[in-house]
Every structure is written in C-alpha cells, then in structure tokens.
ZAKOL-466696 format. One record per residue (C-alpha): residue in one letter; y, x, z. Coordinates in steps of 0.25 Angstrom, whole numbers, padded with zeros to 4 digits. Example, Ala and Ser with C-alpha at 12.3 -4.5 7.8 and 13.67 -1.06 7.14 Angstrom:
BEGIN
<site><tordren>A</tordren><north>-0018</north><east>0049</east><up>0031</up></site>
<site><tordren>S</tordren><north>-0004</north><east>0055</east><up>0029</up></site>
***
This chain:
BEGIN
<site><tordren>X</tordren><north>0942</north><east>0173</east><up>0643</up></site>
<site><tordren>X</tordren><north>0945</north><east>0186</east><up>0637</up></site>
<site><tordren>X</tordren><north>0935</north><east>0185</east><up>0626</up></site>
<site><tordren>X</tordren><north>0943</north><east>0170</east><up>0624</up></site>
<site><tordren>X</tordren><north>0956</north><east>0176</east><up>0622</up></site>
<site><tordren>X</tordren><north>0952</north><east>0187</east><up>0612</up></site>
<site><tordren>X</tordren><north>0946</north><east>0178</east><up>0603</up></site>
<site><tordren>X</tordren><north>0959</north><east>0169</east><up>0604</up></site>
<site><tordren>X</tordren><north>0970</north><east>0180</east><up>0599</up></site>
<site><tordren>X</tordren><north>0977</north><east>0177</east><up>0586</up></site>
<site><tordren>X</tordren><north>0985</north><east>0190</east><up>0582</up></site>
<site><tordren>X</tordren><north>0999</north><east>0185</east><up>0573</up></site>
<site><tordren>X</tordren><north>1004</north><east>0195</east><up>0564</up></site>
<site><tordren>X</tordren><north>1017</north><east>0194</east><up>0558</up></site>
<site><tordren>X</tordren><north>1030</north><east>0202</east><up>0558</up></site>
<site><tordren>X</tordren><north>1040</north><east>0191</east><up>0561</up></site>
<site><tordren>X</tordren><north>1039</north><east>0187</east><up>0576</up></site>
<site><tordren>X</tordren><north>1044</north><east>0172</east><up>0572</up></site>
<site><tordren>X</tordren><north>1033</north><east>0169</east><up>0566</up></site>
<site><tordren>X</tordren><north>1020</north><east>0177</east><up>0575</up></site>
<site><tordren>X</tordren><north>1028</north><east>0168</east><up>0587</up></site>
<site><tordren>X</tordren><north>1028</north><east>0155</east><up>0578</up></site>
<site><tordren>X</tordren><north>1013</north><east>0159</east><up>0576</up></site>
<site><tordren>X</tordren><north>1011</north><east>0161</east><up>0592</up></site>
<site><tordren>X</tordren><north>1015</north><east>0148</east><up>0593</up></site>
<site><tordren>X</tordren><north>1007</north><east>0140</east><up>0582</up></site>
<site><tordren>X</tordren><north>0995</north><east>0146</east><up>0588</up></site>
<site><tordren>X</tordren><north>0998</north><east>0144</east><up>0604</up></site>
<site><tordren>X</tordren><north>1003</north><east>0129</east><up>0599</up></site>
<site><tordren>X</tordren><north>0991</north><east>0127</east><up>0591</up></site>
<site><tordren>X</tordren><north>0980</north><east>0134</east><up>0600</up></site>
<site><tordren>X</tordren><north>0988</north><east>0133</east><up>0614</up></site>
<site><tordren>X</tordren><north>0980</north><east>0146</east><up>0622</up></site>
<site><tordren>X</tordren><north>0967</north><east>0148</east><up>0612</up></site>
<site><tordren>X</tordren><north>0972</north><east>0160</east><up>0606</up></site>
<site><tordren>X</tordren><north>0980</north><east>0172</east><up>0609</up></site>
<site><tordren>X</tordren><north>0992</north><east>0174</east><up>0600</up></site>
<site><tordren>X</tordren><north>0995</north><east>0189</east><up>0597</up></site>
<site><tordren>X</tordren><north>1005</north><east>0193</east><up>0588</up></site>
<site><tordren>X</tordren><north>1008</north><east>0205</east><up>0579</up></site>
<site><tordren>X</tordren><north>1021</north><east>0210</east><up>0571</up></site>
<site><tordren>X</tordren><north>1013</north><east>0219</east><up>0561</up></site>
<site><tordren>X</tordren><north>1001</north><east>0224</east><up>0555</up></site>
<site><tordren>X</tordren><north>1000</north><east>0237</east><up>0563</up></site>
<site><tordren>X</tordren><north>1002</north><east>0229</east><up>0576</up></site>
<site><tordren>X</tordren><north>0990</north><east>0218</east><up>0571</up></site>
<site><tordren>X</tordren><north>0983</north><east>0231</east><up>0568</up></site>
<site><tordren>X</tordren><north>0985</north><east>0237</east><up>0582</up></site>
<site><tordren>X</tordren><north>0983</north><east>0224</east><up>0588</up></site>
<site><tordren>X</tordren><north>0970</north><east>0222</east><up>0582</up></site>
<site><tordren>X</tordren><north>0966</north><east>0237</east><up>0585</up></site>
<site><tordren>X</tordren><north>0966</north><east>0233</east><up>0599</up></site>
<site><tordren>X</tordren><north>0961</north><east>0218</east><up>0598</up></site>
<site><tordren>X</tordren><north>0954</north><east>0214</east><up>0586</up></site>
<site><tordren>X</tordren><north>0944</north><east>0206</east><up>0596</up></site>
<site><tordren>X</tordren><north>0955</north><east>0196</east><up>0601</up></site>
<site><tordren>X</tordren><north>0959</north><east>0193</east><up>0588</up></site>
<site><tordren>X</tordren><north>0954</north><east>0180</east><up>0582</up></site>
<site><tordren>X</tordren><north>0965</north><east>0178</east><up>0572</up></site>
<site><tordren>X</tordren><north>0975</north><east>0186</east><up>0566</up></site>
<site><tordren>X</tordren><north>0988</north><east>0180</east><up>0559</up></site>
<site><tordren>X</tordren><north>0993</north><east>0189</east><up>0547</up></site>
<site><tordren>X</tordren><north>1007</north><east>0189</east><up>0542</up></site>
<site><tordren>X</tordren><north>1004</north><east>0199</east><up>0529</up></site>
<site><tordren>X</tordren><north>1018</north><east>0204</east><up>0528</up></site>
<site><tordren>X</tordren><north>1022</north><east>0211</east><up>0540</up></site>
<site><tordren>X</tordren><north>1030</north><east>0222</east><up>0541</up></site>
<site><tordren>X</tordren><north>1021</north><east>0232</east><up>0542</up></site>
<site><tordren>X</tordren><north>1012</north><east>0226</east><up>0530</up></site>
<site><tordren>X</tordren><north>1013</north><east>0218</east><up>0516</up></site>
<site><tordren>X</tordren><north>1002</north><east>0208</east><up>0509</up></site>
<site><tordren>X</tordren><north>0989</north><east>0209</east><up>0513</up></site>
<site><tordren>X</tordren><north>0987</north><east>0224</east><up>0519</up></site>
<site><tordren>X</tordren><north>0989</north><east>0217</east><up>0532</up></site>
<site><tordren>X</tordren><north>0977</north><east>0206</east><up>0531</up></site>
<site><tordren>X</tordren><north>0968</north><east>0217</east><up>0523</up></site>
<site><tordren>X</tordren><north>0969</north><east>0228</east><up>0534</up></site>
<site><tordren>X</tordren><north>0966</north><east>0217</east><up>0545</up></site>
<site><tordren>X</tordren><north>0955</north><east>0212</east><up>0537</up></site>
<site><tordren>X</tordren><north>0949</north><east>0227</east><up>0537</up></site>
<site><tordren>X</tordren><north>0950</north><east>0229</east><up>0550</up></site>
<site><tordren>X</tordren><north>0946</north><east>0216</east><up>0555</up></site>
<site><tordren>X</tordren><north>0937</north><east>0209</east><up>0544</up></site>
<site><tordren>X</tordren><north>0931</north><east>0197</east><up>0553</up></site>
<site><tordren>X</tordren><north>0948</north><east>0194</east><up>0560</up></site>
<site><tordren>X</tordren><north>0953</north><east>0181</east><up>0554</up></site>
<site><tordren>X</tordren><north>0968</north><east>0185</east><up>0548</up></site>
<site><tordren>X</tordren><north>0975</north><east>0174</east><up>0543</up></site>
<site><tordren>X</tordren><north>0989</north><east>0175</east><up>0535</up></site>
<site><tordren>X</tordren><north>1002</north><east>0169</east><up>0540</up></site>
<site><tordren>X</tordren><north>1012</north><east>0175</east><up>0531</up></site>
<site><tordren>X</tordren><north>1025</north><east>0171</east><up>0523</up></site>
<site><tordren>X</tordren><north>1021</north><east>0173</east><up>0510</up></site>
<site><tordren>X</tordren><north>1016</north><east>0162</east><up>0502</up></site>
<site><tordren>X</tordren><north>1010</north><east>0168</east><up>0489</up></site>
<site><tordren>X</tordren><north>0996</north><east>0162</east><up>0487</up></site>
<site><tordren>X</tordren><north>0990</north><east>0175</east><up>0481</up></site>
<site><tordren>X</tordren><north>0993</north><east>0182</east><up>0495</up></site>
<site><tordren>X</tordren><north>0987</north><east>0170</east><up>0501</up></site>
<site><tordren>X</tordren><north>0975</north><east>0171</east><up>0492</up></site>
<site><tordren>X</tordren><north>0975</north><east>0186</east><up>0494</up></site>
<site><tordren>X</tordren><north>0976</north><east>0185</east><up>0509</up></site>
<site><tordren>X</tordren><north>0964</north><east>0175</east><up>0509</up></site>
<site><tordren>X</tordren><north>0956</north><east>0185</east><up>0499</up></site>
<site><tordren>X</tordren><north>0958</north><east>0197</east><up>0510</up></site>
<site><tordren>X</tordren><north>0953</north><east>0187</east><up>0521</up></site>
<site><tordren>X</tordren><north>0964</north><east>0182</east><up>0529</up></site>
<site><tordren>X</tordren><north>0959</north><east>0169</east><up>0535</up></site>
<site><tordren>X</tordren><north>0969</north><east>0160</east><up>0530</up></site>
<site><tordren>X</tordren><north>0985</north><east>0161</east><up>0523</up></site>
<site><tordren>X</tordren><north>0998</north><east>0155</east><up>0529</up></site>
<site><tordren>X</tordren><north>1011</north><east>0155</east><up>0527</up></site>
<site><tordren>X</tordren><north>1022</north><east>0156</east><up>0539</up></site>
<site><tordren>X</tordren><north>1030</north><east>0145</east><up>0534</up></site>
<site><tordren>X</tordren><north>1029</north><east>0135</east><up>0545</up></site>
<site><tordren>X</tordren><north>1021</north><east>0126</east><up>0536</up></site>
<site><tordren>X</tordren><north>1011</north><east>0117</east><up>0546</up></site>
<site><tordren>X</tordren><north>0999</north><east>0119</east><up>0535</up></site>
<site><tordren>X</tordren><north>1001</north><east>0135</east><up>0538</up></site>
<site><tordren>X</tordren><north>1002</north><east>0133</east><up>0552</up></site>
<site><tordren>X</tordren><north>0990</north><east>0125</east><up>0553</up></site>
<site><tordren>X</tordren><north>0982</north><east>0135</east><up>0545</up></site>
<site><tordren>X</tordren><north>0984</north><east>0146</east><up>0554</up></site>
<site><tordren>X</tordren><north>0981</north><east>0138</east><up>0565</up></site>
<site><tordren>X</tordren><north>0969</north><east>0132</east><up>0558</up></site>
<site><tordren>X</tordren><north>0964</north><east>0146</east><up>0553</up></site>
<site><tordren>X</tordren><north>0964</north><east>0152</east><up>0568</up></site>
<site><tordren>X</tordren><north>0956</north><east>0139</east><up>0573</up></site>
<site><tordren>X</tordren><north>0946</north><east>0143</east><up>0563</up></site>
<site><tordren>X</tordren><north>0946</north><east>0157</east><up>0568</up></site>
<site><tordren>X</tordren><north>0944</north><east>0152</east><up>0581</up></site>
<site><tordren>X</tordren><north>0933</north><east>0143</east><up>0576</up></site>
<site><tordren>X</tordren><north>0925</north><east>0154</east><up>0568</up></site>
<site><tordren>X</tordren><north>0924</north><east>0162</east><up>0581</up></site>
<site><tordren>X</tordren><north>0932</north><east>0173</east><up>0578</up></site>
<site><tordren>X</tordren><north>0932</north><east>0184</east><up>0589</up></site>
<site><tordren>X</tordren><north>0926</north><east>0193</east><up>0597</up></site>
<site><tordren>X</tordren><north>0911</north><east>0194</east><up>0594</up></site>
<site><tordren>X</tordren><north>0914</north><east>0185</east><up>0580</up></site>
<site><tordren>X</tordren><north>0920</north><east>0191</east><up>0570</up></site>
<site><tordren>X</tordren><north>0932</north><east>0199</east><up>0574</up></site>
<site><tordren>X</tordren><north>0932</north><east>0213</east><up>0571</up></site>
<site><tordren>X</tordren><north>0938</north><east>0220</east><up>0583</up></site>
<site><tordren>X</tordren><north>0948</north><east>0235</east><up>0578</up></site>
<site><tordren>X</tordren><north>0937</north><east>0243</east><up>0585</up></site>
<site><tordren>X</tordren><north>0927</north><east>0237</east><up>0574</up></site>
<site><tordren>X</tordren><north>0920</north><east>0244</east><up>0561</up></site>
<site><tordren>X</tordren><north>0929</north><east>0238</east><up>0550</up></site>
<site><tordren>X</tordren><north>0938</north><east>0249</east><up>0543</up></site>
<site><tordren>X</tordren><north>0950</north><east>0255</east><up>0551</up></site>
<site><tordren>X</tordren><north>0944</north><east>0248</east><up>0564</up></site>
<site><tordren>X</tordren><north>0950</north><east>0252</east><up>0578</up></site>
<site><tordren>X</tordren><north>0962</north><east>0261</east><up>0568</up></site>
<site><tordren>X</tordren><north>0974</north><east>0255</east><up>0570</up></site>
<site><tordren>X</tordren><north>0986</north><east>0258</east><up>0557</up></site>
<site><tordren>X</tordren><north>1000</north><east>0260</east><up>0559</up></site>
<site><tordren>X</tordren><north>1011</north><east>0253</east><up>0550</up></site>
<site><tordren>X</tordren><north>1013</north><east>0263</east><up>0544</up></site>
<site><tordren>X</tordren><north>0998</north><east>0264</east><up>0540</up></site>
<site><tordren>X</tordren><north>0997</north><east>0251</east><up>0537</up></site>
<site><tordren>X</tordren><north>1010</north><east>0253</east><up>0528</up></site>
<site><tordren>X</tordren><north>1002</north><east>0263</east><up>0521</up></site>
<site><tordren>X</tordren><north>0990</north><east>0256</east><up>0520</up></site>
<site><tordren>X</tordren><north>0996</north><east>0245</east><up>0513</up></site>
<site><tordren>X</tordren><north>1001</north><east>0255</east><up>0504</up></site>
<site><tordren>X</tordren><north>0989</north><east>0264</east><up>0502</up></site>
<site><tordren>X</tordren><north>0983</north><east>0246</east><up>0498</up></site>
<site><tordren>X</tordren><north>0995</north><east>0246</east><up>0487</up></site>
<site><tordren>X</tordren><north>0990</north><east>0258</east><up>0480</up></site>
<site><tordren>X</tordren><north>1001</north><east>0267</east><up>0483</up></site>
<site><tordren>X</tordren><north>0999</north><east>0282</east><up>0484</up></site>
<site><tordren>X</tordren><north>1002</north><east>0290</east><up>0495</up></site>
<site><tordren>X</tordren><north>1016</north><east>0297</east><up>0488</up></site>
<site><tordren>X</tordren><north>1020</north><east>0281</east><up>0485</up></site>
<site><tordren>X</tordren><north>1014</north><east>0277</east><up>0500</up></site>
<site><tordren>X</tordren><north>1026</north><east>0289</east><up>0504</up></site>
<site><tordren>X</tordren><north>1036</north><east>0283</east><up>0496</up></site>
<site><tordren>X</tordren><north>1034</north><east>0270</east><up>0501</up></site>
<site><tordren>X</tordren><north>1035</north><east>0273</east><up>0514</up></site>
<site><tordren>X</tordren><north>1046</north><east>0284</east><up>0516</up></site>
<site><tordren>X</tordren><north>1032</north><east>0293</east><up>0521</up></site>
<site><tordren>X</tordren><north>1029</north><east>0306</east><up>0520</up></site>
<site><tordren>X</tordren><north>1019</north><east>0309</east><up>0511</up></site>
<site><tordren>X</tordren><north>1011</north><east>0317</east><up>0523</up></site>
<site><tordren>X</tordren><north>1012</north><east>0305</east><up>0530</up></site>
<site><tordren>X</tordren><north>1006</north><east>0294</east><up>0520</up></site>
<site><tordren>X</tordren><north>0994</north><east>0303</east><up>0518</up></site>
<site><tordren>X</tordren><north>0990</north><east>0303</east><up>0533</up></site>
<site><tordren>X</tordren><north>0994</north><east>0289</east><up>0534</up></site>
<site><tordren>X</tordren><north>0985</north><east>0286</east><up>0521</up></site>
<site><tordren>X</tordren><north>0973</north><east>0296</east><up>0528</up></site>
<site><tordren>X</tordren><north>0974</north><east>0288</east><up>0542</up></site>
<site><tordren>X</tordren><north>0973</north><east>0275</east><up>0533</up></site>
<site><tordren>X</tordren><north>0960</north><east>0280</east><up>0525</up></site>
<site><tordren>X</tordren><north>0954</north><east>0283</east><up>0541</up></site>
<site><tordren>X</tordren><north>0957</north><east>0271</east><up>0547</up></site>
<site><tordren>X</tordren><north>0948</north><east>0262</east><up>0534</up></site>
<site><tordren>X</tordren><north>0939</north><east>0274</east><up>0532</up></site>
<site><tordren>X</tordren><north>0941</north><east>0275</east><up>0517</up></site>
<site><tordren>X</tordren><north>0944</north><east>0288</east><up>0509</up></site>
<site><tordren>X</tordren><north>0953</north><east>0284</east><up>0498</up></site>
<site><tordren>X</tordren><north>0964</north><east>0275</east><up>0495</up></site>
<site><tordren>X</tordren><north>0954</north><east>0267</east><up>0485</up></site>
<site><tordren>X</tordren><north>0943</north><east>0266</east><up>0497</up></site>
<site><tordren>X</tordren><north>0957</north><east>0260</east><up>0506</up></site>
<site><tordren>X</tordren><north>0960</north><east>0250</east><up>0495</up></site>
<site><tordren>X</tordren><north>0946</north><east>0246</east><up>0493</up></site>
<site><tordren>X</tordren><north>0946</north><east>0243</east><up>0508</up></site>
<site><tordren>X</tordren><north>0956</north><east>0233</east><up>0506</up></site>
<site><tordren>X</tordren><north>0955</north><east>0228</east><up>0492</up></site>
***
C-alpha cells in the first residue's frame, strides 16, 4: 500500500493558494483517493520537497512565475535535476511562444489558470496519461538522491534568484545590483551554484540549460 501511494502524489506548485486549493479539488473530484495532492508555494519549497521525495512524485504541476522564479528557470532546473518527472505547466500567461518554449524545454503539457473546461480537462487528462505510462518508482522517475546534475543538493531562494541571473547573462557586479547583495556574497552564491551542477564556468552553467 505504501509503494501505491508514492506512485499516486501530484506535487501543485504555484504561489497563490486560491488556485493550488482549486487544483486540490479538480484533482480529488476527478480521481476521488488515486492520488495524493501535495502542494508547494514556491520553487525552493518544490526544490526541498523533491529533495526529500522525488520517488512519490508522479506528476508535478508548474506555475512558471512564482515569487521566487520568472519564465522558464523554474521548468529548466526541475527538468535537470529530474529528467524522467512529467512537469506540466498551469500558468497565467498565455503568449504561445512561452507555450511553445515551455514544450521545447519538456514540460508535458501547457495550460492556462483561466477556468476554461478545455484546460481543466487537459490537466486531468495529461495526469491519467502519466498514470497510464507508469510513471513511478522503478519507472522512470529520478529520485534527489540520483546521478543528474545537482542531485541530492538542495538551492535556496536566493540561489535560485541567482541562478536565473547567472541564465540571463549578467555579471556578478550587475547580479549585486540587482539584488541589493554584497559583491562577496554573489561570488560565494555563484561558486556554490557552479558545485551543485558540477560546471566550471558561467558558459559550461548556460550550456546546461540552453
């Protein structure tokens, strides 16, 4: 029964709580008790979350501006770290080239949080298939404690700030600015960054992501 319930957990990310509780209760109206509904308010917390339970996820719902994160970092780092997880995007913005992108980077599927019964249906229609293609435990999902780069690491906000940065080409002086940091302190930031993906340089980090 344990090994059941790990491979039923659909992890919501989003900042605004009105809509991961609308989600819960799409999902617990649609499925009744197949799948466990977990939520998160922000990348770092999905991060963490995943850290400690990549193996009970079976779906993750995204939200790609969060208040931590902006565009597509958010999908890119989770698709780094967990390369076999279906991620699909629910988000508020509707502009087909960040739909396009979003598929290109390998999100499962792209919806929009207007209420709209196709969307709605799409989600709940994309998690079947999850379900149906077996992802789990033992097939597919790669758990924090895996072999893709930064595995078993966990980043802060702050890092995650700066590694959306570091994506946008800025320098660290202009990664100071931005933030209101010490110059000291977006090196060590930047340095712990290049650890937990095991590159050497700010090209290698992009590269990674491109």
């Amino acid at each position: 029964m344990a090994e059941d319930q790990r491979r039923r957990t659909v992890l919501v990310v989003d900042d605004h709580e009105l809509v991961r509780l609308g989600l819960r209760q799409v999902i617990v109206q649609h499925f009744a008790d197949r799948f466990h509904v977990a939520e998160a308010p922000n990348l770092e917390q999905a991060l963490r979350w995943m850290q400690q339970r990549a193996e009970d996820v079976l779906v993750l719902l995204l939200d790609l501006n969060l208040g931590d994160t902006r565009g597509l970092t958010g999908l890119k780092l989770l698709r780094k770290l967990h390369p076999s997880l279906p991620i699909v995007v629910v988000s508020g913005t509707h502009d087909p080239r960040v739909r396009e992108e979003a598929l290109a980077h390998g999100a499962w599927g792209y919806f929009c949080k207007t209420g709209d019964a196709g969307d709605l249906k799409g989600v709940l229609a994309t998690i079947e298939s999850a379900r149906a293609a077996g992802q789990g435990p033992g097939n597919g999902a790669v758990p924090a404690s895996g072999q893709g780069p930064g595995s078993g690491i966990g980043l802060t906000g702050r890092q995650v700030q700066i590694l959306e940065l570091l994506l946008s080409g800025l320098d660290n002086q202009a990664i100071a600015a931005e933030t209101g940091l010490a110059l000291g302190s977006v090196k060590n930031c930047v340095s712990t960054i290049f650890l937990v993906f095991n590159v050497r340089s700010r090209a290698e980090l992009i590269r990674l992501f491109a």
